[in-house]
DSSP file (Angstrom, degrees, kcal/mol; ACC not computed):
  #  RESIDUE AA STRUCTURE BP1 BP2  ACC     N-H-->O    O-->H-N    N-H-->O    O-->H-N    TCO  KAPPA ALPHA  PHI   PSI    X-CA   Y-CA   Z-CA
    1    1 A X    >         0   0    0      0, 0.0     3,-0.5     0, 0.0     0, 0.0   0.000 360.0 360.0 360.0 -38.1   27.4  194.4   65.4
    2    2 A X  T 3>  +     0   0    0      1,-0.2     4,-1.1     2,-0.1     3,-0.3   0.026 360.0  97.3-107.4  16.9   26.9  192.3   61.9
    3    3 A X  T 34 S+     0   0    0      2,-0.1    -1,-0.2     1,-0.1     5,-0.2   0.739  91.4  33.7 -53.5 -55.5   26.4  189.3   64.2
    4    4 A X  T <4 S+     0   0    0     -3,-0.5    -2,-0.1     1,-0.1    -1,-0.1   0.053 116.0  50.5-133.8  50.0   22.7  189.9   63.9
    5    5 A X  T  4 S+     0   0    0     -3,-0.3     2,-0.5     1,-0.1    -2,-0.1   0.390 113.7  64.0 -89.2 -41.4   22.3  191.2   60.1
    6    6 A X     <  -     0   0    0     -4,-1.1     2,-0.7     1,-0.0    -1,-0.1  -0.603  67.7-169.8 -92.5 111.1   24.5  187.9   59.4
    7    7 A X        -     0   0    0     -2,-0.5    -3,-0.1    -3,-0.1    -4,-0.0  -0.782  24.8-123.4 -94.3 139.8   23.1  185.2   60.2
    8    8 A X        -     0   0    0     -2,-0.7     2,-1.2    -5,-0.2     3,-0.1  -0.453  31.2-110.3 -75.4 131.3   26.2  181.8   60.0
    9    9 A X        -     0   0    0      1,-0.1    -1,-0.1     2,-0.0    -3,-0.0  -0.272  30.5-113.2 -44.1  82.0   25.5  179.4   58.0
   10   10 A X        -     0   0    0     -2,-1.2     2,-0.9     1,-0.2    -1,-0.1   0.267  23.8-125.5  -8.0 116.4   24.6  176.0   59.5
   11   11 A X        -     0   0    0     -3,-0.1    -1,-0.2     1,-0.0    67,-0.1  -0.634  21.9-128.5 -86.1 118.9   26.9  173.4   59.1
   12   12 A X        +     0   0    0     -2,-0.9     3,-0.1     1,-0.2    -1,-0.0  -0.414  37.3 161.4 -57.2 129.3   25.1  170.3   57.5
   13   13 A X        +     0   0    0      1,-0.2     2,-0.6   149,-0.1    -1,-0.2   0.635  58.4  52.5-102.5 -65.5   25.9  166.8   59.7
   14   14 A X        +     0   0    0    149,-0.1     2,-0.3   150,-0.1   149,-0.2  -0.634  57.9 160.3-105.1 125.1   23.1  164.6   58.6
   15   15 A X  B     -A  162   0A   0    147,-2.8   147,-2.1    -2,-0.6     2,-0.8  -0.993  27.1-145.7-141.6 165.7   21.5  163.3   55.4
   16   16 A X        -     0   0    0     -2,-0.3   145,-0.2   145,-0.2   147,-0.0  -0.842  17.3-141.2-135.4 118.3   19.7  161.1   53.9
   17   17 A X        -     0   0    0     -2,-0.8     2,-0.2   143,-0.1    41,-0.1   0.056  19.8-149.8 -34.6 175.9   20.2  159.7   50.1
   18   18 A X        -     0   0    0    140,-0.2     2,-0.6   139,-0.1   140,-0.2  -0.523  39.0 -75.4-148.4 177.4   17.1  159.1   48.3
   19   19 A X        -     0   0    0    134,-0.4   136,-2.1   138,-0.3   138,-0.1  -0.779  36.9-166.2 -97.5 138.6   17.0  156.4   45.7
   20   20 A X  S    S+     0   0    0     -2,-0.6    35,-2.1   134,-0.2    -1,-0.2   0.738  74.0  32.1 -89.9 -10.5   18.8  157.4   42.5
   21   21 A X  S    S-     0   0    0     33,-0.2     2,-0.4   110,-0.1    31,-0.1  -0.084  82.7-109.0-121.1-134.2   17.3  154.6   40.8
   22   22 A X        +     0   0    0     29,-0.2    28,-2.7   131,-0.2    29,-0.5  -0.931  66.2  35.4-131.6 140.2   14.3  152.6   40.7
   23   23 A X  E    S+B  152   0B   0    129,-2.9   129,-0.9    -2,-0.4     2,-0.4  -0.848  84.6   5.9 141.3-122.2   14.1  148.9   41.8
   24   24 A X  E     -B  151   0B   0     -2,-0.3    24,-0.8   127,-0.2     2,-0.3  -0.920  55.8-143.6-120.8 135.0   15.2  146.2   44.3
   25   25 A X  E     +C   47   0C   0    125,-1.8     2,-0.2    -2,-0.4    22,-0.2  -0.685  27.0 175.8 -70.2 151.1   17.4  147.4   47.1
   26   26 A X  E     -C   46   0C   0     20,-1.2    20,-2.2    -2,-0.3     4,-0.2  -0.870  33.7 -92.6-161.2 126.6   19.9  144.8   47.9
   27   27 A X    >   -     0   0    0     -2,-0.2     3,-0.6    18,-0.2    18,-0.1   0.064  27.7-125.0 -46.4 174.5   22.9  144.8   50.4
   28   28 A X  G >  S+     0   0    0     16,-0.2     3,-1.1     1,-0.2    11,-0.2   0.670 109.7  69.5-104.6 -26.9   26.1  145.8   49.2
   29   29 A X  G 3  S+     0   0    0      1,-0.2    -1,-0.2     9,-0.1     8,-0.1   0.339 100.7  51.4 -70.8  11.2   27.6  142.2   50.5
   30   30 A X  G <  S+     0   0    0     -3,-0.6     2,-0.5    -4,-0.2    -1,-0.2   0.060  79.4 116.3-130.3  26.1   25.3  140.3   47.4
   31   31 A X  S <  S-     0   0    0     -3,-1.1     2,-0.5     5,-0.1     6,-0.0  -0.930  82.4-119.4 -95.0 140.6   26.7  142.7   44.7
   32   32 A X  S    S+     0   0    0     -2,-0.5     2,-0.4     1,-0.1    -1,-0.1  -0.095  90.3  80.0 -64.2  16.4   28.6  140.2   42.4
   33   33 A X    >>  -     0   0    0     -2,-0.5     4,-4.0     1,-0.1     3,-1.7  -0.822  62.4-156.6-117.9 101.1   31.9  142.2   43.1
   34   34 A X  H 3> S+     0   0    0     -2,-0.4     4,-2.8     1,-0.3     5,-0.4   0.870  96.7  65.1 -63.5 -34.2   34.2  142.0   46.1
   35   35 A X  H 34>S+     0   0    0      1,-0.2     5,-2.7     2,-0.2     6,-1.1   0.908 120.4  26.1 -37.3 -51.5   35.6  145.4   45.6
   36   36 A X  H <45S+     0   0    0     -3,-1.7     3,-0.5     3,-0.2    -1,-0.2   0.821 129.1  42.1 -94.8 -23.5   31.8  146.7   46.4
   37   37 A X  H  <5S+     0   0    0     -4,-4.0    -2,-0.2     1,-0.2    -3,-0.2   0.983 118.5  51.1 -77.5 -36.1   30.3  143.3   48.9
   38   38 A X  T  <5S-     0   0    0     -4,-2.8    -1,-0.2    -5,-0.4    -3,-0.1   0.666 114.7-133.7 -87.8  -6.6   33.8  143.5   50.5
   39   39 A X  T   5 +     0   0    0     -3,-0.5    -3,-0.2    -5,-0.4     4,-0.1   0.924  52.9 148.5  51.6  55.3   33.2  147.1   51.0
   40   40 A X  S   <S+     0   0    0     -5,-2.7    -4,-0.1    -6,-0.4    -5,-0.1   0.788  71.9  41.9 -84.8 -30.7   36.5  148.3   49.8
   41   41 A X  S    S-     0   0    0     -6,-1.1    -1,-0.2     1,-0.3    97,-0.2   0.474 128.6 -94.1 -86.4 -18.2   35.4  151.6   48.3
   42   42 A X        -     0   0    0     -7,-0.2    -1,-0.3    95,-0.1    -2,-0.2  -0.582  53.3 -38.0 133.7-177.5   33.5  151.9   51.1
   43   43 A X  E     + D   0 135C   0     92,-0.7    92,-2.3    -2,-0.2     2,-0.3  -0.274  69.6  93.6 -75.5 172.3   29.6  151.3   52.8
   44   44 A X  E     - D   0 134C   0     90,-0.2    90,-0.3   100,-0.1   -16,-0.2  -0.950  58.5-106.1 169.4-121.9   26.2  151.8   51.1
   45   45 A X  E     - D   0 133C   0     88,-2.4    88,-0.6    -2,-0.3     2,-0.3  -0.864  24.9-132.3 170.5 146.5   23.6  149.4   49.1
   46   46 A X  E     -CD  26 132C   0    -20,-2.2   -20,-1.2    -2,-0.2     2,-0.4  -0.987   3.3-130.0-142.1 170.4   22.4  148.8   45.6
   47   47 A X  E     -CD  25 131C   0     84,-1.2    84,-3.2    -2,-0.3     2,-0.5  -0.900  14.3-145.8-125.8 140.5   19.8  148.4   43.4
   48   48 A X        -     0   0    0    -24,-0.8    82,-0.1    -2,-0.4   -23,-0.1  -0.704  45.5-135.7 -55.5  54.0   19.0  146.3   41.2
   49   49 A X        -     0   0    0     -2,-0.5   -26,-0.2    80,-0.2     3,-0.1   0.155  24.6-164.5 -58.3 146.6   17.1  148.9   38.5
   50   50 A X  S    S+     0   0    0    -28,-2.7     2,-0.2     1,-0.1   -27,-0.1   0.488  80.3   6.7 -88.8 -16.8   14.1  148.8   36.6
   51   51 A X  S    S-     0   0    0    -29,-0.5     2,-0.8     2,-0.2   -29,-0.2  -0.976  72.7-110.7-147.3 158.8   15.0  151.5   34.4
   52   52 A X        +     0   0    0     -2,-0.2    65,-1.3    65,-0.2     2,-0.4  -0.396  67.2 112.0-117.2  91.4   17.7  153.7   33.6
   53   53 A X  E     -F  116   0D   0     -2,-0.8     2,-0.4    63,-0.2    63,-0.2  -0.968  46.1-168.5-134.0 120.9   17.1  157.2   34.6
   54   54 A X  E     +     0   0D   0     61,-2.2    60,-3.1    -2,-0.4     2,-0.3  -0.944  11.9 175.3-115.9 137.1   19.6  157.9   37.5
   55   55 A X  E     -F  113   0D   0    -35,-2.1    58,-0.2    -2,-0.4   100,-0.2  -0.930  36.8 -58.2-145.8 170.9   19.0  161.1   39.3
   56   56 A X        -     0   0    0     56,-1.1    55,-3.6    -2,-0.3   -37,-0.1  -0.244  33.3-175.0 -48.6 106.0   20.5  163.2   42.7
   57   57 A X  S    S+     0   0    0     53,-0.2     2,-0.2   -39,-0.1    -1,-0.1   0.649  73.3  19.0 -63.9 -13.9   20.3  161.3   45.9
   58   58 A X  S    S-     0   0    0    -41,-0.1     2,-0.5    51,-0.1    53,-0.1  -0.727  85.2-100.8-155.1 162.0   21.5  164.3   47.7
   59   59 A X  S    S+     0   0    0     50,-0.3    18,-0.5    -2,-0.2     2,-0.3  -0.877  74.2  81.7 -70.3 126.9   21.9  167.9   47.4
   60   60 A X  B    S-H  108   0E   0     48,-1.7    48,-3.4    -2,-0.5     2,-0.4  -0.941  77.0 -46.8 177.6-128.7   25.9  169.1   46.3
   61   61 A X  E     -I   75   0F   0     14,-0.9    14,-3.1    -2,-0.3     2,-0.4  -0.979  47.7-117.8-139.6 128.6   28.2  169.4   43.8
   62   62 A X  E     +I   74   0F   0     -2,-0.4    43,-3.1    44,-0.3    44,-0.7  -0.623  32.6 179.8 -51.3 103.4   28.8  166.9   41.2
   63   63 A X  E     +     0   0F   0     10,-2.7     2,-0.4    -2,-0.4    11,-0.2   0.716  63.7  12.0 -81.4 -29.8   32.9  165.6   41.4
   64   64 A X  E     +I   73   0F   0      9,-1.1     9,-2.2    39,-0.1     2,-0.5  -0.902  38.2 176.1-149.0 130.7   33.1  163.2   38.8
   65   65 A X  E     -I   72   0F   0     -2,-0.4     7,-0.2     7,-0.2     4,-0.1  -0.995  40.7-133.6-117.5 137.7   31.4  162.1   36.1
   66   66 A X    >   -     0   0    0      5,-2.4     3,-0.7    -2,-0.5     5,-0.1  -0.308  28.0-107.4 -74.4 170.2   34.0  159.3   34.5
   67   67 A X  T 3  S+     0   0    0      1,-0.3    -1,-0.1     2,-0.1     0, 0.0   0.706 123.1  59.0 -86.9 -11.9   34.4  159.7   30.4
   68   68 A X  T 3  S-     0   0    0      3,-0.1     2,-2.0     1,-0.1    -1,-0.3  -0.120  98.8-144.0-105.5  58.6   32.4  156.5   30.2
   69   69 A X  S <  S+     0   0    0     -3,-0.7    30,-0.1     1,-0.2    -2,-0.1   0.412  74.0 110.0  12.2  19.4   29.3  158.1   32.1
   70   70 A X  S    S+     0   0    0     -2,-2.0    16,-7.8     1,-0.1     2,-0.3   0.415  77.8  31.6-111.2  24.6   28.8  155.1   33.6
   71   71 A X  E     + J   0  85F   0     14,-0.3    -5,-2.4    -5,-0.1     2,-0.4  -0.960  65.4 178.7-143.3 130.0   29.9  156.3   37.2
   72   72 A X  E     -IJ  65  84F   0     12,-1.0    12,-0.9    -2,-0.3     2,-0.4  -0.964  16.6-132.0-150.9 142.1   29.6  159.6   38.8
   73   73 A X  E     -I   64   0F   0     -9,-2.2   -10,-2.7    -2,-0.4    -9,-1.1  -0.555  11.4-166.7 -92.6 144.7   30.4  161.2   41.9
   74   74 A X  E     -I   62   0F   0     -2,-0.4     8,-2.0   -12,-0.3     2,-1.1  -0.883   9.4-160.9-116.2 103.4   28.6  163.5   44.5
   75   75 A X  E     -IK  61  81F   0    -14,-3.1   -14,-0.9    -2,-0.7     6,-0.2  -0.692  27.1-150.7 -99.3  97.2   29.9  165.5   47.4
   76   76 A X        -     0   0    0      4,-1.2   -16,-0.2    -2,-1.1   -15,-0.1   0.260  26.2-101.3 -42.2 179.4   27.0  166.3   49.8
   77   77 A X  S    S+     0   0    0    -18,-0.5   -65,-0.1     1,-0.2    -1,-0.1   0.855 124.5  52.2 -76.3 -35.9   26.4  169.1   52.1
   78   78 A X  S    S-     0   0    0    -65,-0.1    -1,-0.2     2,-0.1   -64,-0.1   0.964 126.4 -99.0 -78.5 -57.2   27.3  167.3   55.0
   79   79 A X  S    S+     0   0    0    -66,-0.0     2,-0.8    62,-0.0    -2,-0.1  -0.062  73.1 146.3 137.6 -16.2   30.9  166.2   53.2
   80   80 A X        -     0   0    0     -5,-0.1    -4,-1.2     1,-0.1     2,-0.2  -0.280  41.0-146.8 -28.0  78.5   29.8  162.7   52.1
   81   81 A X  B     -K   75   0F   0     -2,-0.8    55,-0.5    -6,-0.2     2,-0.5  -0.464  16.7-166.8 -77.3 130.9   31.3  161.6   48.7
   82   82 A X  E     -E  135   0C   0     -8,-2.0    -8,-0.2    53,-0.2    53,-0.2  -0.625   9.5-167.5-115.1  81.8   28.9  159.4   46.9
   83   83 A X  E     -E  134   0C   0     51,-0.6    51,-1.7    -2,-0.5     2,-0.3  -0.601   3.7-165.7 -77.8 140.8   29.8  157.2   43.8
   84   84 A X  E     -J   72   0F   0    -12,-0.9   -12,-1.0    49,-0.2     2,-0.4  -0.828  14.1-163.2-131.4  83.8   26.9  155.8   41.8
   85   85 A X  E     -J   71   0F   0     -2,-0.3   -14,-0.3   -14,-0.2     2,-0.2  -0.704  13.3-129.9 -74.0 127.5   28.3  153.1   39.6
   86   86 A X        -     0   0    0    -16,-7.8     4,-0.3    -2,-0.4     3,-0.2  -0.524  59.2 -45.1 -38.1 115.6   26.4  151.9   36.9
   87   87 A X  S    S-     0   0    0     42,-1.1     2,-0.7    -2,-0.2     3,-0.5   0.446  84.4 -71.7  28.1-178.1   26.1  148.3   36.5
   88   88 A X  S    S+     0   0    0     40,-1.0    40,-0.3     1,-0.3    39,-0.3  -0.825 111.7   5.0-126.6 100.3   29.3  146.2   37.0
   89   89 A X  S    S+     0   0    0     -2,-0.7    38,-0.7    -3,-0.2    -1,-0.3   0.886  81.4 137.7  76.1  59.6   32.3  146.3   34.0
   90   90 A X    >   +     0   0    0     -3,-0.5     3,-2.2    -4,-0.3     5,-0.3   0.674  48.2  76.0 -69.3 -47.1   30.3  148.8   32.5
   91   91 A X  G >  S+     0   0    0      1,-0.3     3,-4.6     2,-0.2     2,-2.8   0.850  88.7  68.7 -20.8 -75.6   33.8  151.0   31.8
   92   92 A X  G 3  S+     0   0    0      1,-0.4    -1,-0.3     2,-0.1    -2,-0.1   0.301  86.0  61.1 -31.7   2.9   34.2  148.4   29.1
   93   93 A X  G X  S-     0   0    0     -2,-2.8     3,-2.4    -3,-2.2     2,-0.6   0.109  97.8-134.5-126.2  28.7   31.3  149.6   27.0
   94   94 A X  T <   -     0   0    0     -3,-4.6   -25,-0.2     1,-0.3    -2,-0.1   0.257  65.3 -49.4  88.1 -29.9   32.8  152.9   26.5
   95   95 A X  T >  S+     0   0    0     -2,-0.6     3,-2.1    -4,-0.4    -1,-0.3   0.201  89.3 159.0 108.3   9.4   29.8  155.1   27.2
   96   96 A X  T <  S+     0   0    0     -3,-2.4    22,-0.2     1,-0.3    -1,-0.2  -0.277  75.9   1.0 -30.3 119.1   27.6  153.0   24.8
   97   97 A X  T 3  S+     0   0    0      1,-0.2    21,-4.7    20,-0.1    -1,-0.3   0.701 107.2 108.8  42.2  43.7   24.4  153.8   25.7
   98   98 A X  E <   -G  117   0D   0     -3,-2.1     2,-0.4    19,-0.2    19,-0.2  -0.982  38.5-175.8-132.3 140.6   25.0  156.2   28.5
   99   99 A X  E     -G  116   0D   0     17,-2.8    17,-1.8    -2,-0.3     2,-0.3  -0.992  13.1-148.4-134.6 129.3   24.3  160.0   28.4
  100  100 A X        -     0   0    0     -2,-0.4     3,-0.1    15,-0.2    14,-0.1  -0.657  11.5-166.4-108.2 143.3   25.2  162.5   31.2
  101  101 A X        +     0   0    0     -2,-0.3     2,-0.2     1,-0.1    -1,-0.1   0.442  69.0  39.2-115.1 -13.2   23.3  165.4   32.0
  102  102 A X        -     0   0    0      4,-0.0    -1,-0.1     1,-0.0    13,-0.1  -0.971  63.4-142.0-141.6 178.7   25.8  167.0   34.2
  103  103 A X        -     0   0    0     -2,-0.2     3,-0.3     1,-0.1     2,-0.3   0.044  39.6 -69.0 -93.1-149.9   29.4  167.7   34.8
  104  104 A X  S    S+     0   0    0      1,-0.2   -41,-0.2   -41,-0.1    -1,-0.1  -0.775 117.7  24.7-100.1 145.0   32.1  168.1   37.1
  105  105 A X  S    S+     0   0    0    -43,-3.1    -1,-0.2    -2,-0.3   -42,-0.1   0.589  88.2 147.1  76.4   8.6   31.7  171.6   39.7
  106  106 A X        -     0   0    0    -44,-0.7     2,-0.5    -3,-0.3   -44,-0.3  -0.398  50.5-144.8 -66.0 146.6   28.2  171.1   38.8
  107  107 A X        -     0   0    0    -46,-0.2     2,-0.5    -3,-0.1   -46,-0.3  -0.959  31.5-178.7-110.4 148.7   26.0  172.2   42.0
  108  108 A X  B     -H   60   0E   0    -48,-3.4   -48,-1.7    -2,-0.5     2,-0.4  -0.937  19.5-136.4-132.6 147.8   22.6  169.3   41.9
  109  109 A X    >   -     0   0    0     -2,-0.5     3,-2.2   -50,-0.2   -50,-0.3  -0.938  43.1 -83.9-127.6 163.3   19.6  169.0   44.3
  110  110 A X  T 3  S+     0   0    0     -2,-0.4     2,-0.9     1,-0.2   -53,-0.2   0.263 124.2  29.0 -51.4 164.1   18.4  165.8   45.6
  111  111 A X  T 3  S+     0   0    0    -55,-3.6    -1,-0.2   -56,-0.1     2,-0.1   0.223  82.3 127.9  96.2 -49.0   16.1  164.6   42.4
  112  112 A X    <   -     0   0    0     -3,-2.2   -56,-1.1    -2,-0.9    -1,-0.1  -0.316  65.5-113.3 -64.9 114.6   18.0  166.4   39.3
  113  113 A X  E     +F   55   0D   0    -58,-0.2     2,-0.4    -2,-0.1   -58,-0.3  -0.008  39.1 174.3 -58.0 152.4   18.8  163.7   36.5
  114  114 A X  E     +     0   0D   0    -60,-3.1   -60,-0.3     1,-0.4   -58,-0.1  -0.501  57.7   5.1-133.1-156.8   22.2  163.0   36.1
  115  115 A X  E     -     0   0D   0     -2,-0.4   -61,-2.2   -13,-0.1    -1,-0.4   0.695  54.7-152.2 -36.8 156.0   22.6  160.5   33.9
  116  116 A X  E     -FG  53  99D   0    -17,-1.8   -17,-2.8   -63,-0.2     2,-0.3  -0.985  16.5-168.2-146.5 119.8   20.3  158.1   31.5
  117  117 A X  E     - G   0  98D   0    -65,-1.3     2,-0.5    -2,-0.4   -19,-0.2  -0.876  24.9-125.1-115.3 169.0   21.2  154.9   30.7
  118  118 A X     >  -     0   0    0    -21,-4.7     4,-1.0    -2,-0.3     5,-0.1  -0.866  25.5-158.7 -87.5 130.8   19.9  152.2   28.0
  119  119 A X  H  > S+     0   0    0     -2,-0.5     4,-0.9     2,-0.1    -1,-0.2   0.584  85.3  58.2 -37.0 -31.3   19.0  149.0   30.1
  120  120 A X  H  > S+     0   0    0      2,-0.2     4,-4.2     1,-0.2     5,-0.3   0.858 105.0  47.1-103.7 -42.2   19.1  146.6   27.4
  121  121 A X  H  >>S+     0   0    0      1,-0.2     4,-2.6     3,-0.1     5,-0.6   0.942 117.4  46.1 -61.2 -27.6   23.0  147.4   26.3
  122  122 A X  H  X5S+     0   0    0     -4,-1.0     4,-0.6   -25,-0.2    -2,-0.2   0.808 116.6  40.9 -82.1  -8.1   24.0  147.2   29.7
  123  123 A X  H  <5S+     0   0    0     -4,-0.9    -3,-0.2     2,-0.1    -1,-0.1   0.909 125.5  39.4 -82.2 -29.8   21.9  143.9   30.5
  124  124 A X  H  <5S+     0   0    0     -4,-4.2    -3,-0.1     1,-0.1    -2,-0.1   0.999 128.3  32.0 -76.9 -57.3   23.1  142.5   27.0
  125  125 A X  H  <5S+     0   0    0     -4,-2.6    -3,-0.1    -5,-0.3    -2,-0.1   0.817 110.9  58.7 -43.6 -58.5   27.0  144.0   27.2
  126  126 A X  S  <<S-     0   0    0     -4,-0.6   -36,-0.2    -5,-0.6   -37,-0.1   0.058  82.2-109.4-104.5-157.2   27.8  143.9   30.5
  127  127 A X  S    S-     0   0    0    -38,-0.7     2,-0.4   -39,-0.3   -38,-0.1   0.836  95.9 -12.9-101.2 -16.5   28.2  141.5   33.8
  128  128 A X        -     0   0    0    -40,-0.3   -40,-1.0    -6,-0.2    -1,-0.3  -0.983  50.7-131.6-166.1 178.3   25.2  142.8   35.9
  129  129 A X        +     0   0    0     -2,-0.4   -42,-1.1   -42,-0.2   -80,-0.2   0.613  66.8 138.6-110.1 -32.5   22.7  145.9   35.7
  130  130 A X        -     0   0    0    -44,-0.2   -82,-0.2    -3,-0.1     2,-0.2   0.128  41.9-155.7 -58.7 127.1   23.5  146.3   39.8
  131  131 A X  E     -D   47   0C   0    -84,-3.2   -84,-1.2   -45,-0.1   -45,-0.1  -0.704   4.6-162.0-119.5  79.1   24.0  149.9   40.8
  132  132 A X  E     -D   46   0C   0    -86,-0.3     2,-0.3    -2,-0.2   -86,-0.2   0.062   6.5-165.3 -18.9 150.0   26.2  150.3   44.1
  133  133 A X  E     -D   45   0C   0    -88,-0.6   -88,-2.4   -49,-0.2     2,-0.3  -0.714  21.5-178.9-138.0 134.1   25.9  153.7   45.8
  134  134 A X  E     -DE  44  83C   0    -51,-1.7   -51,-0.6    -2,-0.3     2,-0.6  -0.801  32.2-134.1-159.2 140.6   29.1  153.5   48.2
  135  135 A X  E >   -DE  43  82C   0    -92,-2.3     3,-1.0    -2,-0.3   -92,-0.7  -0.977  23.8-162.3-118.0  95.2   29.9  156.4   50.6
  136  136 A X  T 3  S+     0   0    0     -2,-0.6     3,-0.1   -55,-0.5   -54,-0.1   0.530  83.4  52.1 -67.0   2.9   33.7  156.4   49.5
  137  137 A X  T >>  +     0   0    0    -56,-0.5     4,-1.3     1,-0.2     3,-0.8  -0.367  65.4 131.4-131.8  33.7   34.5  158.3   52.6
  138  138 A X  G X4  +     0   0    0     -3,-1.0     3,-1.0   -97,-0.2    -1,-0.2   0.988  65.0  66.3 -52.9 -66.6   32.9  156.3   55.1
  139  139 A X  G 34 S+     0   0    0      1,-0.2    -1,-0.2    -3,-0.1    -2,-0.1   0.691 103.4  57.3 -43.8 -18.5   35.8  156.3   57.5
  140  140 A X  G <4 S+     0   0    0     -3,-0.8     2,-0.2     1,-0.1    -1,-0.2   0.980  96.5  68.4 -32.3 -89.8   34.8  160.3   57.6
  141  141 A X  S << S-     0   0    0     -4,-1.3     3,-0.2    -3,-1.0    23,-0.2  -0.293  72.8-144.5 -78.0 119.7   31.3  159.9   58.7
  142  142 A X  S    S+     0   0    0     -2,-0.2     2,-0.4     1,-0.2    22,-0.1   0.815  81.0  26.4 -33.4 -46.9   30.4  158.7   62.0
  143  143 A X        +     0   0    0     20,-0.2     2,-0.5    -5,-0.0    -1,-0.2  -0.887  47.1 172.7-161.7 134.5   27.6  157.1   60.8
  144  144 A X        -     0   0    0     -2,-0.4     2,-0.4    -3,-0.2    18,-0.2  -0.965  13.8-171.9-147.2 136.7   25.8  155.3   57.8
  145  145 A X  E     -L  161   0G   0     16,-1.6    16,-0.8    -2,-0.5     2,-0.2  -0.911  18.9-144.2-131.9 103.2   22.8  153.7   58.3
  146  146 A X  E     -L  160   0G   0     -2,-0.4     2,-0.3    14,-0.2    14,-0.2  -0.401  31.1-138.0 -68.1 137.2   21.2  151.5   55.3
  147  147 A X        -     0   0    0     12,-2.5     2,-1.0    -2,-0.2    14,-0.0  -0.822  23.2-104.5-107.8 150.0   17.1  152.2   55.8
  148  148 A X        +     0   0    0     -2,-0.3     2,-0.3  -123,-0.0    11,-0.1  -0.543  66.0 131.9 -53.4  53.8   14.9  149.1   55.4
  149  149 A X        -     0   0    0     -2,-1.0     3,-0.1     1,-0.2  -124,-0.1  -0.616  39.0-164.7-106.8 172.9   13.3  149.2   52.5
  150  150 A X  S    S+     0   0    0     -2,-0.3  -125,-1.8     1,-0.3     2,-0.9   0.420  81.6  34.8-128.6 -69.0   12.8  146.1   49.6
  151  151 A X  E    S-B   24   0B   0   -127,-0.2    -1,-0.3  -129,-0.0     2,-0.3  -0.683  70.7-158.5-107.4 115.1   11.5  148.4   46.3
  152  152 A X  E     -B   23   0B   0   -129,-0.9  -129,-2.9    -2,-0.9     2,-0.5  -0.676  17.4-158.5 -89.8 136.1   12.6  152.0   45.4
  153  153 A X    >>  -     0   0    0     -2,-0.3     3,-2.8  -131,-0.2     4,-2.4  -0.915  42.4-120.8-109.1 142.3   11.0  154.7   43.3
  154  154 A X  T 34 S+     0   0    0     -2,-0.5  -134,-0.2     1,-0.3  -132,-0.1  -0.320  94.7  21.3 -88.2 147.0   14.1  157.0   42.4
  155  155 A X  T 34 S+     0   0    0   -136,-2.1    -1,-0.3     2,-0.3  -135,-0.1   0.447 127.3  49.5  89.4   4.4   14.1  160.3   43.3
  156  156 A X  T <4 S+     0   0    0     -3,-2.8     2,-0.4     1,-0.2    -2,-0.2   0.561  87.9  85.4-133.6 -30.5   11.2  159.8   46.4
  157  157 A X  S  < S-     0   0    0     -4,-2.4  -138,-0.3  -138,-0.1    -2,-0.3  -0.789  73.7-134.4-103.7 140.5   12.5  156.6   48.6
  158  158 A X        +     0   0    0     -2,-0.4  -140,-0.2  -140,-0.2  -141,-0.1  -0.514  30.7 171.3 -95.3 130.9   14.7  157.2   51.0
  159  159 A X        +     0   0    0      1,-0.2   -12,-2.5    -2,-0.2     2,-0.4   0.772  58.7  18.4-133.0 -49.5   17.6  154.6   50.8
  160  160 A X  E     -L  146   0G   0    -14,-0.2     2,-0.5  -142,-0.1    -1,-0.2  -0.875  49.6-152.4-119.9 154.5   20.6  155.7   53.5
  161  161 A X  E     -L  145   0G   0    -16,-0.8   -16,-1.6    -2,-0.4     2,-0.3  -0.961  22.2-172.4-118.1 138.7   20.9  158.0   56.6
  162  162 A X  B     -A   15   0A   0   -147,-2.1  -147,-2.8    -2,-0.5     2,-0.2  -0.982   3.7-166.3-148.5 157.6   25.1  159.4   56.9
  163  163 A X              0   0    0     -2,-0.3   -20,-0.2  -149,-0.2  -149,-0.1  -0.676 360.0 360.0-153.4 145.9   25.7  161.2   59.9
  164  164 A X              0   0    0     -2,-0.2   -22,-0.2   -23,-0.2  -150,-0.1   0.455 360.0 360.0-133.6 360.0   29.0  163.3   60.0
């Protein structure tokens, strides 16, 4: 009888990231770290950014933001966990010249800043500016599919397809 007042919610399978930053895509096997080219955390791409305003690749819920804001995680609709690390040995500067805009249970839609970082402490401080996005839960998703593109503007170019 409440079968058609209610309509079920649709489970989401497929999405597709957006860029969270702005700047050079580059495979994930020429980031200066084997933990992310070896894909050890799992598949994606990064960019190389032009600026640091990081925003929502995805609609979900914010899972982590680390206490040095310079990594934070995203669980999509589909079930996708998405880390977007900041540059590379960034921990090490502590949260110096990083500011977060959201927390942890946080719900975000694709677009919605999360984080702002200064460019010029992480270029001076740290070992590269290179921002992995890694689908730690690849072995999950059926399928993740890196899209051809060379320069992203963040929050409009579309950067992965994941498939669950």
């Amino acid at each position: 009888m409440f079968g058609k007042l209610f309509k079920k919610k649709e489970e989401v399978t497929d999405i597709t990231l957006i860029a969270p930053v702005s700047g050079e895509v580059v495979a994930l096997e020429e980031v200066p770290d084997p933990v992310f080219s070896e894909k050890m955390m799992g598949d994606g791409v990064a960019i190389k950014p032009k600026n640091g305003d990081v925003v929502s690749p995805v609609n979900g819920e914010i899972i982590q933001v680390f206490p040095t804001k310079h990594a934070v995680g995203i669980r999509a609709e589909n079930g996708a966990e998405i880390l977007i690390h900041i540059g590379l040995e960034t921990v090490s500067l502590n949260g110096e010249g990083f500011t977060s805009f959201v927390g942890e249970g946080e719900q975000v839609k694709q677009g919605d800043k999360l984080i702002h970082f200064d460019m010029e402490i992480v270029r001076e401080k740290a070992k590269s500016s290179i921002t992995p996005i890694i689908i730690t839960n690849t072995e999950e998703m059926r399928e993740v599919e890196e899209k051809t593109i060379q320069q992203v503007t963040a929050g409009q170019d579309e950067i992965l397809f994941v498939s669950k």
